[in-house]
C-alpha positions in Angstrom: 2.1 203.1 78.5 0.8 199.5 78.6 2.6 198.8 75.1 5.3 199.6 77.0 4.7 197.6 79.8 4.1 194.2 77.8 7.2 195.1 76.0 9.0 195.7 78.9 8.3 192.5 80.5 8.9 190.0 76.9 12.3 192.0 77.6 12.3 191.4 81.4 16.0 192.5 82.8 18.1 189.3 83.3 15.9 187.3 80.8 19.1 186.3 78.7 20.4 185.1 81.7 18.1 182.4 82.3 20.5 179.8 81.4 23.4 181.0 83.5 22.5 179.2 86.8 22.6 176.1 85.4 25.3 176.4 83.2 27.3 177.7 86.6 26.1 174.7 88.4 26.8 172.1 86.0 30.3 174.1 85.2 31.6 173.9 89.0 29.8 170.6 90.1 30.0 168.6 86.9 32.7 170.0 84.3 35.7 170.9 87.3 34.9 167.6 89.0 35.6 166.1 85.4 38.0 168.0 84.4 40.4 167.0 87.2 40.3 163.7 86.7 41.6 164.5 83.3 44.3 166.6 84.8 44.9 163.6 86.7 45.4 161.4 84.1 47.7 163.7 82.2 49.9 164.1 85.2 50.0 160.4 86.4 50.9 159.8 82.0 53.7 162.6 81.7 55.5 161.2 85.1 55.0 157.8 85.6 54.1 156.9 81.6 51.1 154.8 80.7 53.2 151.3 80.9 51.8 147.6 79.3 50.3 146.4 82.6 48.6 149.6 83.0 46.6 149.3 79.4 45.8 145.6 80.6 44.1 146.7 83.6 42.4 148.7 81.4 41.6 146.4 78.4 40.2 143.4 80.8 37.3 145.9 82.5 37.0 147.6 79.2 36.1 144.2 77.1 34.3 142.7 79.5 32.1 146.1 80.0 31.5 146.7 75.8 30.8 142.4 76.1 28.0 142.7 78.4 26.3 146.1 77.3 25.9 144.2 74.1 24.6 140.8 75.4 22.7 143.2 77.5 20.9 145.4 74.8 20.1 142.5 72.5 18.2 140.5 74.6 16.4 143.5 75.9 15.5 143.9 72.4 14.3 140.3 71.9 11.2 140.9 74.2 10.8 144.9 73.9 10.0 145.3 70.8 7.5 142.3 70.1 5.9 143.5 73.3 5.6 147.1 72.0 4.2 145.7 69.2 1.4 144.3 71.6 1.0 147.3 73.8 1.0 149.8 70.0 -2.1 147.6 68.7 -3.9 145.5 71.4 -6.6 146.4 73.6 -6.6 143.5 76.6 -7.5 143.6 80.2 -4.7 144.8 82.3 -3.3 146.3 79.9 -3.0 149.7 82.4 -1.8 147.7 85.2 1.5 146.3 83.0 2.0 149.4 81.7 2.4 150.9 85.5 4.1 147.5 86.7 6.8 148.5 84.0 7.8 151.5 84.8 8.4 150.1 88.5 11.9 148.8 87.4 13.4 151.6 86.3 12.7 154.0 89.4 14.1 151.1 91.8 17.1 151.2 93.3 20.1 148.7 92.0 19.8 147.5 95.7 16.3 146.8 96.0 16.3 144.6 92.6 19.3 142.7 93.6 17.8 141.8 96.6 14.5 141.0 95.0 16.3 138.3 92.2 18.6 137.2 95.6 15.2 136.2 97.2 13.8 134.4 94.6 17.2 132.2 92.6 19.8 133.2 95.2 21.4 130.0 97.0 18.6 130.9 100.0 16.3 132.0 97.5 12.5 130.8 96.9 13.2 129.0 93.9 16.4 126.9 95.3 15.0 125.9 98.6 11.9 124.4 97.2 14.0 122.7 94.9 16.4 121.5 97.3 13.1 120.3 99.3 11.7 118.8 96.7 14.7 116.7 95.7 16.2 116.2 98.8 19.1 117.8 98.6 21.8 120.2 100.5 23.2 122.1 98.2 21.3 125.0 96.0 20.8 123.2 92.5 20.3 126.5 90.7 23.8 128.7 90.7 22.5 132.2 89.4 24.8 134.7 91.9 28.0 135.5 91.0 27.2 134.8 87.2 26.9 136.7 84.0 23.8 135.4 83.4 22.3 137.3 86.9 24.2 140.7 85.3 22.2 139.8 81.8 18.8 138.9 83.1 18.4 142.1 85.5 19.8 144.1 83.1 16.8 143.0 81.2 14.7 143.9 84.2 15.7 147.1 83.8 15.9 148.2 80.8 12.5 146.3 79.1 10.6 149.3 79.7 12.9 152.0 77.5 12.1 149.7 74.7 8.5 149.4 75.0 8.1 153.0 76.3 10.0 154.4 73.5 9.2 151.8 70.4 5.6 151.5 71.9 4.3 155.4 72.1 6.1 155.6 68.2 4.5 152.3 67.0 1.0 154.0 68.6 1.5 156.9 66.8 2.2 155.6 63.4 -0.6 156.7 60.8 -2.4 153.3 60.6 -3.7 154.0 56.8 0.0 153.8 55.5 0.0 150.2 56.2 -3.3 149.8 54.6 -2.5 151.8 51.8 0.3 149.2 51.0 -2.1 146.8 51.5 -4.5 147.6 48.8 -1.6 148.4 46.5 -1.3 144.5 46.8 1.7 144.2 49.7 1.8 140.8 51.7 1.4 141.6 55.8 4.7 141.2 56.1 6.2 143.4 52.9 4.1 146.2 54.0 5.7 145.7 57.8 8.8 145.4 56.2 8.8 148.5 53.8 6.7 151.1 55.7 6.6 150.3 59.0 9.6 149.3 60.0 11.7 152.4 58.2 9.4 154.8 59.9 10.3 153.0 63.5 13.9 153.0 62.9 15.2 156.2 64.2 13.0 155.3 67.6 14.4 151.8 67.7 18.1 152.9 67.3 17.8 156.0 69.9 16.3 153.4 72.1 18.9 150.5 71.7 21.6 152.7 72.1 20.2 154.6 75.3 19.7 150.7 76.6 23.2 149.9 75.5 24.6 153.0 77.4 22.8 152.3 80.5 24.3 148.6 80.1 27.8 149.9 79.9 27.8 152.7 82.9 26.3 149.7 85.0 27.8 149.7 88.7 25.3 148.1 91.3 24.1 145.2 89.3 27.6 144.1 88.6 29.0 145.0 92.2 26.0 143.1 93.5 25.3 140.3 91.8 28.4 139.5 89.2 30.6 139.1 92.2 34.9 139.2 92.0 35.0 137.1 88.7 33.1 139.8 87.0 34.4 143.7 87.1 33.4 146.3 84.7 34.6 150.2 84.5 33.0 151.7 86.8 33.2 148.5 89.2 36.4 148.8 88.6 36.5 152.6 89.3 34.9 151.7 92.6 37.7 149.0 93.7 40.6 151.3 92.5 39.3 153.9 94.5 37.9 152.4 97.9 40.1 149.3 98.0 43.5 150.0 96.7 43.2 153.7 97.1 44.9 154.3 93.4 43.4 157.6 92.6 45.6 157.9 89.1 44.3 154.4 87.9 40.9 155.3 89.0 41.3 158.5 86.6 42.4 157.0 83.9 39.6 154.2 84.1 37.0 157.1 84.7 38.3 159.2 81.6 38.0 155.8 79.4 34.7 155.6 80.2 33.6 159.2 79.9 35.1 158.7 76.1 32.9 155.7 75.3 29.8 157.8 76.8 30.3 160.4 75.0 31.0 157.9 71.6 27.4 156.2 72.1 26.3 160.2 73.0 27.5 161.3 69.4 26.3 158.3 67.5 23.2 157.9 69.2 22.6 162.4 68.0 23.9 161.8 64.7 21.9 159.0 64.0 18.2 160.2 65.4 18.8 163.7 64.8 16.5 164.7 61.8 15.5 161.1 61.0 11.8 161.7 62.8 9.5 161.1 59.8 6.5 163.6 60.6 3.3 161.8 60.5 -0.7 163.0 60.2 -2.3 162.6 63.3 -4.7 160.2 63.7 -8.1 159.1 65.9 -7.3 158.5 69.2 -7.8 154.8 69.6 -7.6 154.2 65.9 -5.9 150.9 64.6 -5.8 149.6 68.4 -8.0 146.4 68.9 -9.1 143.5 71.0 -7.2 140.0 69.8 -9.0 138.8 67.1 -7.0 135.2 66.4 -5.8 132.6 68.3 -1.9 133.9 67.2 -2.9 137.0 68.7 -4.4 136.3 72.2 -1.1 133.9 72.0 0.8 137.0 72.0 -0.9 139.2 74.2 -0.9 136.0 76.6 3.0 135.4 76.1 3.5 139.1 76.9 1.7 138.9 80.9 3.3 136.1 81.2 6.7 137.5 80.8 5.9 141.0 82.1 4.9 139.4 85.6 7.7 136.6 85.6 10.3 139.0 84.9 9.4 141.8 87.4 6.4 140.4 90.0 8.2 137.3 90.9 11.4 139.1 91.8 9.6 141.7 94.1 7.0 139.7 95.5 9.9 137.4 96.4 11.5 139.9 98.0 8.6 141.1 100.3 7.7 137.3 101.3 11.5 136.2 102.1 11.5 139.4 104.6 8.4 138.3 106.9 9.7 134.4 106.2 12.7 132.8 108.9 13.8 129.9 107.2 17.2 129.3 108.8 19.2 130.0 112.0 20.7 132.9 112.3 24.7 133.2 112.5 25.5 131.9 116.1 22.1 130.7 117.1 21.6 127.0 118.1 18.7 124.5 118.3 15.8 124.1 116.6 14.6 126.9 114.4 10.9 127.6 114.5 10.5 128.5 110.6 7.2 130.9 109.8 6.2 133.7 109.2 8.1 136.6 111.6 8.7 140.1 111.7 11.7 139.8 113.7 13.8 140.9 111.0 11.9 144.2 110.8 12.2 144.8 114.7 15.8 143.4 114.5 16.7 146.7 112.0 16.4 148.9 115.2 19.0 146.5 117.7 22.3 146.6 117.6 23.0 143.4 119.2 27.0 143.2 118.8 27.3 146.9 119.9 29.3 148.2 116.6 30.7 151.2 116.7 29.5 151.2 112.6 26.1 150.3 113.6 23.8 153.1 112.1 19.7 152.9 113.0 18.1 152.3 109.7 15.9 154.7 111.0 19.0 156.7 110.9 19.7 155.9 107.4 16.0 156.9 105.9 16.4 160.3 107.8 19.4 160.9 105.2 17.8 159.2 102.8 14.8 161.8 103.1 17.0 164.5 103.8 18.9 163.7 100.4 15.2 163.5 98.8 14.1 166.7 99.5 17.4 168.7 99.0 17.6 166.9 95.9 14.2 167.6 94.9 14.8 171.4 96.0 18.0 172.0 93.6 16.6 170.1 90.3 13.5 172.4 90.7 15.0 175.7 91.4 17.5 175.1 88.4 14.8 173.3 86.5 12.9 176.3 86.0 15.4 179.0 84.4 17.1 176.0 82.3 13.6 175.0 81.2 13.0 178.8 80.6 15.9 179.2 78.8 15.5 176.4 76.4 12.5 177.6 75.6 14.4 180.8 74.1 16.4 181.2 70.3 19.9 181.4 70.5 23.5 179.9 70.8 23.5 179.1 74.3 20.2 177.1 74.2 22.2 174.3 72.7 24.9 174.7 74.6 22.3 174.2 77.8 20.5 171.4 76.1 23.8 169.5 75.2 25.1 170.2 79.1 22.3 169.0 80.4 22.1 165.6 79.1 25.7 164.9 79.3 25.0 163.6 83.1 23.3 161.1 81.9 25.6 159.3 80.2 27.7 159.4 82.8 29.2 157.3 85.0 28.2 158.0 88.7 31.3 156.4 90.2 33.0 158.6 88.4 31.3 161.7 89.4 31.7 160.3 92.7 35.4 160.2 92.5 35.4 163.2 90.7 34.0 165.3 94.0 36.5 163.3 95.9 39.6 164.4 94.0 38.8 167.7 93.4 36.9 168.5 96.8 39.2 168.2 99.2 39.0 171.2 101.3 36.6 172.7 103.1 33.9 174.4 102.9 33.2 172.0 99.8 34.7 168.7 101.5 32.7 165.6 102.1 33.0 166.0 105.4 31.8 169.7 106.3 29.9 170.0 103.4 26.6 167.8 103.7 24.9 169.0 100.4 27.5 167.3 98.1 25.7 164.2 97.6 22.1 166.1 96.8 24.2 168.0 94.4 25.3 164.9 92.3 22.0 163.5 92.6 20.6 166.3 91.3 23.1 165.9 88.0 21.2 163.0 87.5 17.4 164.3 88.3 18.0 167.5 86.3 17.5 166.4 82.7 14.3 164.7 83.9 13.0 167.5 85.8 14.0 170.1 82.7 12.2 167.8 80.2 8.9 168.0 82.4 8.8 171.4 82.9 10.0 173.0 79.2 7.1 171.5 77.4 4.6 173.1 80.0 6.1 176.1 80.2 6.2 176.5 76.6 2.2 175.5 75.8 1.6 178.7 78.5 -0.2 181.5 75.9 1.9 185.0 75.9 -1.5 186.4 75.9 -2.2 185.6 79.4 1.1 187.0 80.5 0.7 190.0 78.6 -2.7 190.6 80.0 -1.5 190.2 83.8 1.0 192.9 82.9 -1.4 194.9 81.0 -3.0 194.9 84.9 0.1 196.0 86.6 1.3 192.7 87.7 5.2 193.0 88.1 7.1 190.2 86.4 7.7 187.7 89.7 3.7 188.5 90.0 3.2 187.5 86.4 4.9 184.2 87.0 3.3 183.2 90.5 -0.1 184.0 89.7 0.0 183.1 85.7 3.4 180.5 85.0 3.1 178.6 88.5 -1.1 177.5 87.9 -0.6 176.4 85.0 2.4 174.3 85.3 1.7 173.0 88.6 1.3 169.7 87.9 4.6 169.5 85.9 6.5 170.7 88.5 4.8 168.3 91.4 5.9 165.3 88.2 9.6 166.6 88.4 9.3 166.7 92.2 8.5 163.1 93.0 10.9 162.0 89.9 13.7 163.8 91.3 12.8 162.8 95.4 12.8 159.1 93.8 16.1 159.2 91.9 17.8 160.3 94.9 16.6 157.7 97.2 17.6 155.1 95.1 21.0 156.5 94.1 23.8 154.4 95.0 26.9 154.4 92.4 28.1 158.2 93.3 26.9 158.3 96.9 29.1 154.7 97.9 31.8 157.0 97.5 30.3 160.1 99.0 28.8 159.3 101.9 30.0 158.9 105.2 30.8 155.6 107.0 28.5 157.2 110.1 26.1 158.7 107.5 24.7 156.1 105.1 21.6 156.2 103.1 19.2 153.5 102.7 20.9 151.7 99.5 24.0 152.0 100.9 23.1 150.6 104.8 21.2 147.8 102.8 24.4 146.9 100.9 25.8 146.6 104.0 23.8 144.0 105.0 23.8 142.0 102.1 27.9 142.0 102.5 27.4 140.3 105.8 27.2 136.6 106.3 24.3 135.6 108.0 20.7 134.7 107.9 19.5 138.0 110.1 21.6 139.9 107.7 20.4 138.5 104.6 16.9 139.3 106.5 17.3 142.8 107.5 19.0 143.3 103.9 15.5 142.0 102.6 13.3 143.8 105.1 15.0 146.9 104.4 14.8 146.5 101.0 11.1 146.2 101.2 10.7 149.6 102.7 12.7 151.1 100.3 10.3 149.2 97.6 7.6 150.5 99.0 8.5 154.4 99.0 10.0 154.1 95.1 6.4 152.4 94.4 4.5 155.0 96.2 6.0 157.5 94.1 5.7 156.1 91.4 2.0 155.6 91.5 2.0 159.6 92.3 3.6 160.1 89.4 1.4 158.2 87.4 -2.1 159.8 89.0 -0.1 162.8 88.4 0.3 162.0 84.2 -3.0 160.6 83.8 -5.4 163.3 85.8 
């Protein structure tokens, strides 16, 4: 009877089935969206034909997007991977603290960072007005918006912590005694880098470089933001197609160009990483890590807090300063202007001086932000779990799921965005009547992160502790509250707070999706950074800070979370 029982539930009814969910969910919400756009492309080609000019609009976005993914990706790899090296092998105070203050960037919003490297070498910025004070002058001597160099250096920002996170934990977990064992054989330092080190790092540093490069090249918010008209990649182009000039086939096209290239850097990126992981012994914890011992050394280590705080403390701290500082009138105001600190521009948020019909609260806009959050963080979990159950099954369809679930990710957002416009036009899946649309496509992009937290958990559970519950009589959806859900606990509350932060810092898909009279917090700030203005530019700034502050509490939860 019990044999029974145990066998029953490792073939619980529905098990094969685990995988459906989400492959219905990414099949109506991701592949259909998609899909039409191809349709749309096909139809616009077969009537109208694809003519000269039309292939120019698309060559100038397309250059200019492969031209500044690679700019991009190399000099992210100019820093990342000497300060991997120095995070793999040093032991130096602080060495937590940078670790935690790099992971900061890549959970921000595209908004938040703009307006952080706006604050400090914008034309009002901290850098520029000291300047201009210094050397007496009117005009900002330091041009950094509207540049390529602004789209370069925060793409950097970004992206510095994929390299070290990636190239780091691989460089910390190389067996230490190879290296010595070339060594003694009578290598130099640099021969035994060269010929065991560096071959065993390779498949980490390509996946790496090419997930930085793809990131670079589905860019939207940095180059919207900061590269100004001059500067207009795919899926800035996408955006202007769409919202400005309202040509949905162009927009299609531009969006199916793109989708290719992803999928390109996808396939290489697989083909090259995919069995290329040389398995290594496992050694002491600790073991081949060491305080500086050289003057070279503490060089290094010193080099690499000095860039880590330039590059991403200047930025923010900028940011918070600039929104408790006035420093100019505001648009309309005359007389002296008492400069100081203030929190006017914080009360200001909640006024609507000019009585706009657009005006929206911000108080407004974090209630949808919120409400965005916690749908969002609602869907990834409640599909997380049977994807993540799946996967952790033999058969076809796992790598079917697996595959499915990180195409979002390479992915332009704009392009989902437009997607859900096209092909949802009628209700009850409308933008309009149909709020949970945008916590859907933010979900596409929390998903994969949620699914890669949970699998791992799920699969280190012991069948002999499930087998023993049912030995007791506990029914299946027993088995898995009482045995599945304790265990995995914290994974899920990790895949929780990753997913709550993605969404409230999403802003490519949801500038298409959301309403003019419903705007989320990137989007309202946006808004105010489009505004001329000194209380704009300070509510964009104070607004901005709040939005820091709940992406950096998060973060730190997810971090207690990891290291409890």
């Amino acid at each position: 009877m019990n044999a029974l029982r145990v066998s029953s539930y490792r073939k619980t009814p529905g098990a094969e089935w685990w995988g459906f969910l989400p492959l219905l969910f990414l099949g109506v919400f991701f592949l259909y969206p998609l899909g039409i756009i191809f349709i749309l492309v096909v139809k616009a080609g077969w009537t109208d034909g694809v003519g000269e000019a039309v292939w120019r609009q698309i060559a100038r976005p397309l250059g200019f997007t492969v031209y500044q993914a690679t700019l991009s990706t190399l000099l992210t790899l100019l820093p990342g991977l000497p300060i991997a090296w120095v995070f793999a092998r040093f032991r130096f105070p602080g060495k937590r603290f940078l670790r935690v203050l790099m992971t900061l960037p890549f959970i921000l919003p595209t908004v938040v960072v703009a307006a952080g490297f706006t604050a400090l070498l914008g034309p009002r910025g901290w850098l520029n007005l000291a300047l201009m004070s210094l050397f007496h002058t009117s005009e900002p001597p330091i041009r950094f918006l509207n540049t390529l160099g602004a789209i370069l250096t925060v793409h950097v920002f970004y992206n510095l912590s994929v390299i070290v996170r990636v190239v780091g934990a691989a460089w910390a977990g190389l067996d230490v005694r190879l290296e010595q064992a070339a060594r003694t054989l009578g290598a130099s330092p640099w021969r035994a880098f060269w010929h065991v080190t560096v071959p065993l790092l390779l498949p980490h540093i390509v996946g790496a470089t090419l997930l930085v490069f793809l990131f670079d090249f589905t860019s939207f918010g940095v180059v919207l933001l900061l590269g100004g008209p001059r500067f207009a990649t795919l899926e800035v182009e996408i955006y202007i197609q769409t919202m400005q000039f309202l040509n949905l086939p162009l927009a299609a096209l531009l969006s199916a160009v793109q989708l290719l290239c992803t999928l390109l850097v996808l396939g290489l990126s697989q083909r090259l990483t995919t069995g290329a992981v040389v398995s290594l012994t496992p050694r002491v914890k600790g073991e081949g890590i060491f305080f500086p011992r050289t003057w070279i050394q503490w060089l290094t280590v010193g080099l690499t807090i000095l860039v880590l705080v330039s590059l991403v403390l200047l930025p923010l701290g900028a940011l918070v300063t600039r929104s408790l500082v006035r420093m100019e009138a505001s648009r309309g105001e005359r007389g002296a202007v008492q400069a100081g600190w203030t929190l006017d521009y914080y009360r200001e948020l909640f006024v609507n001086r000019r009585g706009s019909l657009f005006y929206v609260p911000p108080a407004r806009a974090a209630v949808n932000s919120l409400g965005y959050a916690f749908a969002t963080m609602w869907i990834a979990l409640g599909l997380g779990f049977p994807a993540a159950y799946a996967l952790n099954r033999r058969g076809a369809s796992r790598t079917l799921l697996d595959a499915l679930l990180m195409l979002p990710l390479g992915t332009s957002a704009v392009s989902l965005g437009l997607g859900y416009v096209v092909a949802f036009q009628r209700p009850p899946l409308d933008v309009a009547s149909f709020p949970l649309l945008i916590p859907i496509a933010h979900s596409l992009v929390a998903l994969p992160f949620v699914v890669r937290t949970l699998q791992p958990a799920l699969a280190s559970i012991p069948r002999s502790l499930r087998d023993a519950a049912t030995v007791l009589g506990a029914s299946p959806w027993r088995v898995w509250w009482h045995v599945d859900l304790p265990i995995v606990g914290r994974a899920v509350l990790v895949g929780a707070v990753f997913a709550f932060t993605v969404s409230m810092g999403e802003f490519g898909a949801t500038a298409l999706l959301a309403r003019p009279e419903a705007p989320t917090l990137p989007v309202a700030i946006y808004r105010f950074l489009s505004q001329p203005g000194a209380m704009n530019y300070g509510q964009a700034m104070a607004m901005s800070t709040l939005l820091m502050a709940v992406c950096a509490l998060g973060m730190l939860v997810l971090e207690h979370l990891q290291h409890e």
